[in-house]
C-alpha positions as CSV (number, residue, x, y, z in Angstrom):
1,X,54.7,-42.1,-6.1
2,X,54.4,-39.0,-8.3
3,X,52.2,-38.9,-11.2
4,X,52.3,-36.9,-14.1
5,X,51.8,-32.8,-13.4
6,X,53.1,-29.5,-12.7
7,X,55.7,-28.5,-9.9
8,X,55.8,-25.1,-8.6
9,X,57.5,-22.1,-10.0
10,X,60.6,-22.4,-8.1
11,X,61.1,-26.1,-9.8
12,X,60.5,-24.3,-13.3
13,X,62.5,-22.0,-12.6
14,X,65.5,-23.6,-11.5
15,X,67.7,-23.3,-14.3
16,X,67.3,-22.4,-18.1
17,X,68.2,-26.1,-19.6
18,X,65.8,-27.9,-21.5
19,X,66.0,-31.7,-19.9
20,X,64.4,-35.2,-20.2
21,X,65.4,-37.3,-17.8
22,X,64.5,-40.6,-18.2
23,X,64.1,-43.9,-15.3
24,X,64.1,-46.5,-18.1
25,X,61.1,-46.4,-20.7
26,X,62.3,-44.3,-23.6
27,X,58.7,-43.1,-25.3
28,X,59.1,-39.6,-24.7
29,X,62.6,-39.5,-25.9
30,X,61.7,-38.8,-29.6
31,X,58.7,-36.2,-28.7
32,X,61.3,-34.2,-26.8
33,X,64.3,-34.4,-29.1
34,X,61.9,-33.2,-32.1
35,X,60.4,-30.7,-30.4
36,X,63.5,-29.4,-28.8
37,X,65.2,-29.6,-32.4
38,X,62.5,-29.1,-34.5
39,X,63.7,-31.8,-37.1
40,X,62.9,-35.7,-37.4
41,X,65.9,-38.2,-35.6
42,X,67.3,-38.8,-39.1
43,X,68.3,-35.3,-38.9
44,X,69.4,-34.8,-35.5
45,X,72.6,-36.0,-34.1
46,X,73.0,-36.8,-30.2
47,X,76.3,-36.5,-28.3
48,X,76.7,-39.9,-26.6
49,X,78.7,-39.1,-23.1
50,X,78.9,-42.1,-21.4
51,X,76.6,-44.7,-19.9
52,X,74.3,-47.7,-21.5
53,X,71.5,-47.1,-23.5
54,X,73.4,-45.2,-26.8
55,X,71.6,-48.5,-29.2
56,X,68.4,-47.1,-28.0
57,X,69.4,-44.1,-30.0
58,X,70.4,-45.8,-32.8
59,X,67.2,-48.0,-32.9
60,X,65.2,-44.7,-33.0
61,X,66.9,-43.3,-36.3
62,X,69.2,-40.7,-34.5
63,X,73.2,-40.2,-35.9
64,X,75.1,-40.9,-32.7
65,X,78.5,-39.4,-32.0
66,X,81.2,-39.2,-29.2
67,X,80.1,-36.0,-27.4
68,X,83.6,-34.9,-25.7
69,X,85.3,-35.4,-29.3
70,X,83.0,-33.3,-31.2
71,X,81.0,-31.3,-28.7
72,X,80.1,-28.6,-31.4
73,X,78.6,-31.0,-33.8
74,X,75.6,-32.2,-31.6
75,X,71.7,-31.3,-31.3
76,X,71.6,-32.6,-28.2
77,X,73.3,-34.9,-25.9
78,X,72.8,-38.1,-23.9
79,X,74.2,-39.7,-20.6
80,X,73.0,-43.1,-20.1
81,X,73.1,-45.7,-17.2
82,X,75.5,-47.5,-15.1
83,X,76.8,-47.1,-11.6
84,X,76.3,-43.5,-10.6
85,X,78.9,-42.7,-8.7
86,X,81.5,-44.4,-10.7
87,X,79.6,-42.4,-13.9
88,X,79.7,-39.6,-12.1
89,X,83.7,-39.8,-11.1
90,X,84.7,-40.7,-14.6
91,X,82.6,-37.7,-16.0
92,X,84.4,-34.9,-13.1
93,X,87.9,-36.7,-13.6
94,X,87.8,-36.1,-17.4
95,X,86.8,-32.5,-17.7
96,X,83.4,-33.6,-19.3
97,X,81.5,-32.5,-16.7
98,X,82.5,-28.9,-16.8
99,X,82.1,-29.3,-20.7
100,X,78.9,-30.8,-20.4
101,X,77.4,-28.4,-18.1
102,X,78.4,-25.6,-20.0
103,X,76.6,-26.4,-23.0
104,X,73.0,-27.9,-21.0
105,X,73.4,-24.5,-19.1
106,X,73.7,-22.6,-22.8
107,X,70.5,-24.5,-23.8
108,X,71.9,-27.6,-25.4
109,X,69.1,-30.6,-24.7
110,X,70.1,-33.0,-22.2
111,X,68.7,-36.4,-22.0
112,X,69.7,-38.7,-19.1
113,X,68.3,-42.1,-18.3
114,X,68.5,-44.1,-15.3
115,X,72.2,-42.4,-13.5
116,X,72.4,-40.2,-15.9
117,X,69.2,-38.7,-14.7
118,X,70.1,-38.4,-11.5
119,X,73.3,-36.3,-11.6
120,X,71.3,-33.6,-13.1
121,X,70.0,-33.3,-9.5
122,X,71.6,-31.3,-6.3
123,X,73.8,-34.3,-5.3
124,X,74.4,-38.1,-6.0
125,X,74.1,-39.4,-2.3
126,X,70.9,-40.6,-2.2
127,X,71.4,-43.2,-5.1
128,X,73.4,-44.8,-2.3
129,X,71.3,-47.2,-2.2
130,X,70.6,-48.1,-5.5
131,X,74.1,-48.1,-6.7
132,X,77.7,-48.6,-4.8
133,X,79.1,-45.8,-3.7
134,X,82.6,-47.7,-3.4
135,X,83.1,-48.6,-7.1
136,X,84.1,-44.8,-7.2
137,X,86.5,-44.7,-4.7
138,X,88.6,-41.3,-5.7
139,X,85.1,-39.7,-6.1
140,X,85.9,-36.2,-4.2
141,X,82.2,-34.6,-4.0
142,X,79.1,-36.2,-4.5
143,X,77.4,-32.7,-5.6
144,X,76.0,-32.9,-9.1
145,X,75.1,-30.7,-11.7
146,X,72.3,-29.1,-9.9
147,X,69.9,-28.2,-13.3
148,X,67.1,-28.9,-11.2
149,X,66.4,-29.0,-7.5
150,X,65.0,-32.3,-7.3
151,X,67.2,-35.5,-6.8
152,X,65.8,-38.2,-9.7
153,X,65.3,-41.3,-7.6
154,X,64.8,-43.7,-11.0
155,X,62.9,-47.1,-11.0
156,X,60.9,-46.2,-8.2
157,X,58.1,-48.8,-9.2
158,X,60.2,-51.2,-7.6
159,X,59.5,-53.5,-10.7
160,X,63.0,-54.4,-11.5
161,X,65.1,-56.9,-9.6
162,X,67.5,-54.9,-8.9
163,X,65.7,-51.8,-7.1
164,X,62.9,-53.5,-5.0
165,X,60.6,-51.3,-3.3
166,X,62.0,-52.2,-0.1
167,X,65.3,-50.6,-0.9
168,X,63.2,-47.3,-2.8
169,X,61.2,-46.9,0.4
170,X,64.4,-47.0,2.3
171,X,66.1,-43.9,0.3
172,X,63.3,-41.6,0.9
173,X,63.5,-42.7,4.9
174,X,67.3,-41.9,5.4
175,X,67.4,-39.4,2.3
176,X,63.9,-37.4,2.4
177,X,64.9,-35.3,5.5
178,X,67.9,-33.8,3.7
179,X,67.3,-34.0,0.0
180,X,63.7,-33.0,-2.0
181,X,63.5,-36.5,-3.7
182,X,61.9,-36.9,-7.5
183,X,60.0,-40.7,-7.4
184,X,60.6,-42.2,-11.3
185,X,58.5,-45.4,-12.2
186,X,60.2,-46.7,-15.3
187,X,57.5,-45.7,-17.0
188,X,57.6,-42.0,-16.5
189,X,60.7,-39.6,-17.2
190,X,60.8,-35.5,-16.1
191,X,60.1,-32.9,-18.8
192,X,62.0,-29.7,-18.3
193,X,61.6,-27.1,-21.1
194,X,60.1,-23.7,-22.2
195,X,56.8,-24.5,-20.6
196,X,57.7,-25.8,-17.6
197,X,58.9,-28.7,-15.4
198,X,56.7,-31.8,-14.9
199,X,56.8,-35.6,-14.8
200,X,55.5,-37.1,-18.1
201,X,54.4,-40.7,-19.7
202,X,57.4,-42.3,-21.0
203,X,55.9,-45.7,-21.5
């Protein structure tokens, strides 16, 4: 597994977007919003996209808004977990998507956990694995937003239940030879802003 560091230029170079993209522990969630913002949560208000995890927001003091209703009213925005492929189709279907990566690509933060992390990848298909690709059965392309050039492969600890090492070995076998894979223990999320792109605590 990855620990915390520095990836190359080409990685921190990828694309201009200031990310945090989360497997499932949410400790550097407040670091990056204030820092990206440069105000406490009580002062910041996040765009809520779709996906679980918007109470987590709440809990930590943040004003929490549809994104897609009032996308000029955010200081950053949040897509949380779920079924990646079925998140993923509902978000291309609806227009959000295009929204969405218009405003990350203009510098709006981004903060993903869990699926929400991974579509900020190259492509969606190696979560195969981890989530069904046939609850998204209209889904017409699997590419995702391509921010960075790394497909997130969350919960890579194989501590939860549900994603047991066996089937996070399994993804980099059939998915390594074809994708550049990002291993994410739940305890860790990847950092993109103005100095850099690395894998950092999120305990």
């Amino acid at each position: 597994m990855l620990t915390a560091g520095w990836f190359g230029a080409e990685a921190c170079n990828f694309a201009p977007v200031r990310l945090l993209l989360l497997s499932l522990g949410d400790g550097a969630l407040v670091r990056f919003v204030t820092a990206a913002t440069g105000r406490p949560p009580r002062e910041v208000t996040i765009g809520h996209v779709i996906g679980a995890g918007r109470e987590l927001l709440v809990d930590r003091g943040f004003r929490v808004i549809d994104f897609a209703a009032s996308p000029d009213e955010v200081d950053a925005v949040y897509v949380g977990g779920g079924n990646t492929f079925a998140l993923w189709h509902e978000l291309t279907e609806s227009g959000t998507a295009a929204l969405l990566d218009e405003r990350v690509r203009a510098g709006l933060p981004y903060i993903g956990l869990s699926a929400g992390s991974v579509i900020a990848g190259p492509d969606i298909e190696p979560a195969g694995l981890l989530d069904d690709p046939a609850d998204a059965p209209g889904l017409s392309s699997t590419a995702g937003f391509g921010w960075i050039p790394q497909v997130p492969v969350p919960h890579a600890g194989g501590m939860l239940p549900a994603y047991p090492s066996a089937v996070i070995e399994r993804t980099f076998t059939e998915f390594g030879r074809r994708f550049r894979l990002l291993a994410l223990d739940d305890d860790q999320a990847l950092l993109v802003d103005d100095h850099g792109t690395r894998v950092v605590p999120s305990v």
